[in-house]
N, CA, C and O atoms as a GROMACS GRO file, in nm:
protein
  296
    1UNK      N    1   0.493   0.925   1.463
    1UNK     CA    2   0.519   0.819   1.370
    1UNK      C    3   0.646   0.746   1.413
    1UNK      O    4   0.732   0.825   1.455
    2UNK      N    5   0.682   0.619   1.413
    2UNK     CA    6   0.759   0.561   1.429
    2UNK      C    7   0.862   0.510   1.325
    2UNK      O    8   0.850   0.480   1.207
    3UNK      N    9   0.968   0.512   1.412
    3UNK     CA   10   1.050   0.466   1.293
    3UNK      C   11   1.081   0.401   1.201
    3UNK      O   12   1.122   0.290   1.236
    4UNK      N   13   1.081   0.428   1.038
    4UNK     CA   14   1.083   0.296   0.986
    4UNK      C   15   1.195   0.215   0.953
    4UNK      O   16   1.306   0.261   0.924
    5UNK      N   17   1.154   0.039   0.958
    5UNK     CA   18   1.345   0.003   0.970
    5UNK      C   19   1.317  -0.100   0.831
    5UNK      O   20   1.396  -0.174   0.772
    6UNK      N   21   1.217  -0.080   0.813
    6UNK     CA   22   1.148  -0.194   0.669
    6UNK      C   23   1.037  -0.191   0.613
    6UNK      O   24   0.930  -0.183   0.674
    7UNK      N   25   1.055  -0.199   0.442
    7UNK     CA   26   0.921  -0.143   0.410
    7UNK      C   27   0.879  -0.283   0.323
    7UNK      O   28   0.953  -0.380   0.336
    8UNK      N   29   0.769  -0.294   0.242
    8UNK     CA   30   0.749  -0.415   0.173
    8UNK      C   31   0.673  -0.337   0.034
    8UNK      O   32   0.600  -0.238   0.023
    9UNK      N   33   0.737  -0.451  -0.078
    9UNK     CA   34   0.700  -0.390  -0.207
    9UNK      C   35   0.530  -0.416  -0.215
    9UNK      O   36   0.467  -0.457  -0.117
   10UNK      N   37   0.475  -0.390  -0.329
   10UNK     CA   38   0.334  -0.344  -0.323
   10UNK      C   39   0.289  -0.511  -0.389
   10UNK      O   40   0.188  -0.578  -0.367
   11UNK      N   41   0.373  -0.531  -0.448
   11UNK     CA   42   0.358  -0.694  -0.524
   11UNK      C   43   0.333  -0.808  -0.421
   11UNK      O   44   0.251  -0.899  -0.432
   12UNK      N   45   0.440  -0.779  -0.292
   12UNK     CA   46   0.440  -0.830  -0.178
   12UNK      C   47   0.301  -0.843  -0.107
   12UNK      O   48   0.246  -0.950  -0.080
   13UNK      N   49   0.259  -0.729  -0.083
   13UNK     CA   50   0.166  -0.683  -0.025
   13UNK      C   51   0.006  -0.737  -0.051
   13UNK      O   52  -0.090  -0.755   0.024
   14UNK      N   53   0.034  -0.758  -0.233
   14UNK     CA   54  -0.113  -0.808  -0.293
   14UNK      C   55  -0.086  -0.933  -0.240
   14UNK      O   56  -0.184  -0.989  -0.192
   15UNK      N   57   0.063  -1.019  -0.231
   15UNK     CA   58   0.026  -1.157  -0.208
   15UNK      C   59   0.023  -1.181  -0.044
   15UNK      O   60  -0.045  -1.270   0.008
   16UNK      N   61   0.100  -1.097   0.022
   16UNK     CA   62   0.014  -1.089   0.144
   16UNK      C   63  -0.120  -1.131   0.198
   16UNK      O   64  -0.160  -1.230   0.260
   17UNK      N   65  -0.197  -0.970   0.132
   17UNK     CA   66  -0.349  -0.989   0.123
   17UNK      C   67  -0.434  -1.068   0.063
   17UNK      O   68  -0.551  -1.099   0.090
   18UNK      N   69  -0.328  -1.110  -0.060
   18UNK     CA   70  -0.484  -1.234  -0.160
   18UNK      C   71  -0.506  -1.124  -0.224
   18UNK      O   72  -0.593  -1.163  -0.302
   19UNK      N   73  -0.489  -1.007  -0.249
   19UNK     CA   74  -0.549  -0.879  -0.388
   19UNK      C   75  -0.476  -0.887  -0.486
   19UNK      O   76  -0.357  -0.911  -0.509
   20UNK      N   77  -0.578  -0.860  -0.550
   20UNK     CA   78  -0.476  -0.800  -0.702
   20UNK      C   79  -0.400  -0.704  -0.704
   20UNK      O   80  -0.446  -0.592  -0.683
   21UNK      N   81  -0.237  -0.729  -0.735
   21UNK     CA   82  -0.178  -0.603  -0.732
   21UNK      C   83  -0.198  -0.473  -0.797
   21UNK      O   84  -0.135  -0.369  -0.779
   22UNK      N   85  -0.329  -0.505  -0.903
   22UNK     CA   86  -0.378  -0.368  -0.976
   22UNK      C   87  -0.473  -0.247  -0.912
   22UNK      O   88  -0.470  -0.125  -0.929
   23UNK      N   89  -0.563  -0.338  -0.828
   23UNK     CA   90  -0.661  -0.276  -0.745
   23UNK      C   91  -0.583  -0.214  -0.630
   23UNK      O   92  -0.629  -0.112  -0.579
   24UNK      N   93  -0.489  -0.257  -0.592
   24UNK     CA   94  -0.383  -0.222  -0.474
   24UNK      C   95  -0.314  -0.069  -0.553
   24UNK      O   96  -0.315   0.034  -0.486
   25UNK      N   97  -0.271  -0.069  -0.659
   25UNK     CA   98  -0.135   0.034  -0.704
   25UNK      C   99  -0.270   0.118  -0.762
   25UNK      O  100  -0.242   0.232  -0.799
   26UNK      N  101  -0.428   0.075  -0.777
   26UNK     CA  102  -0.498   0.186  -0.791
   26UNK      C  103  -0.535   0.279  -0.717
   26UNK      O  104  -0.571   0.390  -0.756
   27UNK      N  105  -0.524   0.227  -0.566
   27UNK     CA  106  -0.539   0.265  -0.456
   27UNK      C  107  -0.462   0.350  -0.434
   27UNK      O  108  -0.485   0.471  -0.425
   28UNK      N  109  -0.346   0.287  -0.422
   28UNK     CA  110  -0.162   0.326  -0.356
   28UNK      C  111  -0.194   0.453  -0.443
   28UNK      O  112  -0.273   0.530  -0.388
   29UNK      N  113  -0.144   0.497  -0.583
   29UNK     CA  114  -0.174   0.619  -0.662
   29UNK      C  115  -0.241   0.720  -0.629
   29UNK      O  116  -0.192   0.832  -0.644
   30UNK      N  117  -0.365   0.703  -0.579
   30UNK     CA  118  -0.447   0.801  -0.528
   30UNK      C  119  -0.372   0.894  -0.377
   30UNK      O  120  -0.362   0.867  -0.258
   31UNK      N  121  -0.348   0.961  -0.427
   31UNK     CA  122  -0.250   1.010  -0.270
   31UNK      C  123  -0.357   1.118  -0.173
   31UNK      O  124  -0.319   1.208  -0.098
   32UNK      N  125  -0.482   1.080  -0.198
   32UNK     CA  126  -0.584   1.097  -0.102
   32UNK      C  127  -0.617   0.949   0.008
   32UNK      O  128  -0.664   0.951   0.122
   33UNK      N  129  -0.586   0.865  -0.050
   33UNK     CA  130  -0.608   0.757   0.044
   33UNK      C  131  -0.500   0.682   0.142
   33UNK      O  132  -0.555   0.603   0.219
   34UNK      N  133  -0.374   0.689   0.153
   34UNK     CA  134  -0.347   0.643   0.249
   34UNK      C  135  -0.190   0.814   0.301
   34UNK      O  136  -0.130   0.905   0.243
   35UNK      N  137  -0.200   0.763   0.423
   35UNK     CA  138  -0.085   0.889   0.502
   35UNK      C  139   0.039   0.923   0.395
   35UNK      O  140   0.086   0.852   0.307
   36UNK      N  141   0.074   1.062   0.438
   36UNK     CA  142   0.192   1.098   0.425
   36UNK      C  143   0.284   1.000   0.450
   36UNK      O  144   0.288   0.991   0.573
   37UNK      N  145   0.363   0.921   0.401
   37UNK     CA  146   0.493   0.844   0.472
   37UNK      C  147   0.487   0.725   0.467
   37UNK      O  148   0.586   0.656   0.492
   38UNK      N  149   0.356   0.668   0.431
   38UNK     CA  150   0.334   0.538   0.452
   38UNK      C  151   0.348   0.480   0.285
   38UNK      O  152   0.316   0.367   0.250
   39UNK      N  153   0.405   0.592   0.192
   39UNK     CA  154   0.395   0.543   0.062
   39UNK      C  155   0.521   0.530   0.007
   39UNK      O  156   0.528   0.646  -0.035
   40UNK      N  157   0.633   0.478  -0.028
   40UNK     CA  158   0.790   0.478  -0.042
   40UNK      C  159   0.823   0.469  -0.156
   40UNK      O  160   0.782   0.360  -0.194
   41UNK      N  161   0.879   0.522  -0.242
   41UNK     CA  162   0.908   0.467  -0.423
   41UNK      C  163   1.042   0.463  -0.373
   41UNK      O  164   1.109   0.542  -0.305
   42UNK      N  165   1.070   0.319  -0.439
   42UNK     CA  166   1.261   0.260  -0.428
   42UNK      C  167   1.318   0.307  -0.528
   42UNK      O  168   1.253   0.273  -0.626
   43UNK      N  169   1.410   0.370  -0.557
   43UNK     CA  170   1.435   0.377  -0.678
   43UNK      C  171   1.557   0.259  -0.680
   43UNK      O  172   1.653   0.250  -0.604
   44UNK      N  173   1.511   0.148  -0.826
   44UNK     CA  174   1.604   0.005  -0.834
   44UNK      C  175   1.699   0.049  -0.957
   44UNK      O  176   1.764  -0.044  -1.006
   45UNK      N  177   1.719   0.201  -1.025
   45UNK     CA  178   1.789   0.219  -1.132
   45UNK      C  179   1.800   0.381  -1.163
   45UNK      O  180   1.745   0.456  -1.082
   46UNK      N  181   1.860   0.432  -1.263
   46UNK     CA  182   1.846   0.591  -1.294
   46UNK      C  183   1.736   0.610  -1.307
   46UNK      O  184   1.695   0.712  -1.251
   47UNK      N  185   1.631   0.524  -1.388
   47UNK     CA  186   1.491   0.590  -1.392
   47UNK      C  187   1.363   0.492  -1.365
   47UNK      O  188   1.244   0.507  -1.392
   48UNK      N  189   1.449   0.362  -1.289
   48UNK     CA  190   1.333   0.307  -1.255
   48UNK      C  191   1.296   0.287  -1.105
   48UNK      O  192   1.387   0.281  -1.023
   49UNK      N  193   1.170   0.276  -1.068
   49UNK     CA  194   1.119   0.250  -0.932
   49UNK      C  195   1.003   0.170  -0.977
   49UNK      O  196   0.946   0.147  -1.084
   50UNK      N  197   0.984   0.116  -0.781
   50UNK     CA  198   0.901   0.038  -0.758
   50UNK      C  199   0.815   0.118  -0.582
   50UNK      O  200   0.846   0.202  -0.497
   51UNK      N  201   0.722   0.043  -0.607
   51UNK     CA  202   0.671   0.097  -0.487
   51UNK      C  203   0.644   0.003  -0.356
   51UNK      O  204   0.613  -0.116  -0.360
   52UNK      N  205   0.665   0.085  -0.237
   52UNK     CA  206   0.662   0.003  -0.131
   52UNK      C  207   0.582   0.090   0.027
   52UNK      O  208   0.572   0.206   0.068
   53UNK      N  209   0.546  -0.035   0.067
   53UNK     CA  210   0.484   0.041   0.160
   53UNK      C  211   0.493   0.021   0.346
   53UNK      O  212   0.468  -0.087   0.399
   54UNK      N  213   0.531   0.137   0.419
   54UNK     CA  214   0.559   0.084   0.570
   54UNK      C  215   0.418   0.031   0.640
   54UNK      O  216   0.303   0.049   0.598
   55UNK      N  217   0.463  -0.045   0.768
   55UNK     CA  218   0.372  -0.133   0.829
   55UNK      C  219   0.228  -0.009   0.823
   55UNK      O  220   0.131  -0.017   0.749
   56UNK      N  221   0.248   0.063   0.893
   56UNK     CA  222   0.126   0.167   0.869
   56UNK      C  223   0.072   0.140   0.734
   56UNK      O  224  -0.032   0.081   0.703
   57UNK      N  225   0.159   0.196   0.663
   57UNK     CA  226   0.049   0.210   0.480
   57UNK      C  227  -0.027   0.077   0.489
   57UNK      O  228  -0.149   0.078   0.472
   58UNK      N  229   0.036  -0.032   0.514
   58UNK     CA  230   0.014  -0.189   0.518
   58UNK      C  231  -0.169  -0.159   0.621
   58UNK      O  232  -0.290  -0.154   0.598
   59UNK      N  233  -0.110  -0.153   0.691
   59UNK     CA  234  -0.286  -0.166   0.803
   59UNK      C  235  -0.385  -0.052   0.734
   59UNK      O  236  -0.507  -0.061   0.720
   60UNK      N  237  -0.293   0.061   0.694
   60UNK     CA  238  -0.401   0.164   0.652
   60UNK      C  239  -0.518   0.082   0.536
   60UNK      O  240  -0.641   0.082   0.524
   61UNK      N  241  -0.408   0.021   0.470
   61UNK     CA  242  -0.447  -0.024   0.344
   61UNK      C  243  -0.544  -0.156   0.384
   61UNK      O  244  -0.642  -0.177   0.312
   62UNK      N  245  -0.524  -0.225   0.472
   62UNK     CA  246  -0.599  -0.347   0.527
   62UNK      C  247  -0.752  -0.286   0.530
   62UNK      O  248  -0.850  -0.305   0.458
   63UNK      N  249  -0.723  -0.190   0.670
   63UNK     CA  250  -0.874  -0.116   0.687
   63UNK      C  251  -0.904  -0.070   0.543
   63UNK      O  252  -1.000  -0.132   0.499
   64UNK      N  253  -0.862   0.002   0.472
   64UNK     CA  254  -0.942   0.056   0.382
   64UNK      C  255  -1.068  -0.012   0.316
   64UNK      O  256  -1.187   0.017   0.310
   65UNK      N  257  -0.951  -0.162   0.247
   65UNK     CA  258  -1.044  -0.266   0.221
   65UNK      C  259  -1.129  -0.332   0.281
   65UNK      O  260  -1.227  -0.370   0.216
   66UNK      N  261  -1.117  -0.370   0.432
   66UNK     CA  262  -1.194  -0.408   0.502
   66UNK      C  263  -1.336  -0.328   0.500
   66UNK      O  264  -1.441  -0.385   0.471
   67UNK      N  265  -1.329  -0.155   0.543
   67UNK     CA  266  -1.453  -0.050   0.526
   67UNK      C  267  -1.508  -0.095   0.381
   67UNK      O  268  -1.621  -0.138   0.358
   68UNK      N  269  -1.416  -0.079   0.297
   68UNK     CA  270  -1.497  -0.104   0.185
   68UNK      C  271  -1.555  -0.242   0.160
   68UNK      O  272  -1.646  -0.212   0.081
   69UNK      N  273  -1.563  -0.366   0.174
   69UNK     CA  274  -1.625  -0.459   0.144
   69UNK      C  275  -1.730  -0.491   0.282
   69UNK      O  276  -1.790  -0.597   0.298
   70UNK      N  277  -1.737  -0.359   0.386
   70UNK     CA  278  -1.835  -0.446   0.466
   70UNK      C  279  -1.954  -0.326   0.405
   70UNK      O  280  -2.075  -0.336   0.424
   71UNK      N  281  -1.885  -0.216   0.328
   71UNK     CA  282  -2.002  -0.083   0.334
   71UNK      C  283  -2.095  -0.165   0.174
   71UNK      O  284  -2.211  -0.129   0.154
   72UNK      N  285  -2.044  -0.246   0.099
   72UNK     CA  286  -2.134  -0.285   0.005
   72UNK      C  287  -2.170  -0.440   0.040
   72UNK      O  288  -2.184  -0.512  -0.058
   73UNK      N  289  -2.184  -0.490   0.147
   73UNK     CA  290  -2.233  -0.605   0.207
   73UNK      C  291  -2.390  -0.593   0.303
   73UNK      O  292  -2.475  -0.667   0.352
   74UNK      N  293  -2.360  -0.462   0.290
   74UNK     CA  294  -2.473  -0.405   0.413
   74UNK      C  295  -2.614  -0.313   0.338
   74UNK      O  296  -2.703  -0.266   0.410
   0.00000   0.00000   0.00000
């Protein structure tokens, strides 16, 4: 795994992709679907966080969606 020097929040990420950030943090949650490491909670306070994700989680997360919208197209 490579080093990480920057991660991007998950809000980021939906507008990245064009997704909804809900279907995304339903995803992200499931800690069967994307790697160890690729999932980051910031913490922005004593008890609050946000979530973010490295370039990996980012592609993991690309493919995921990608498999999934070609497996119900077919």
């Amino acid at each position: 795994m490579a080093t990480v020097t920057h991660v991007c929040t998950l809000d980021y990420v939906a507008k990245m992709l064009g997704e909804d950030p809900e279907l995304l943090e339903a995803i992200v949650y499931n800690d069967d679907n994307l790697t160890y490491g690729a999932i980051i909670s910031v913490y922005t306070g004593p008890e609050d966080t946000i979530t973010a994700l490295t370039d990996d989680g980012i592609d993991e997360l690309k493919d995921m969606l990608r498999h999934a919208r070609i497996t119900t197209e077919t």
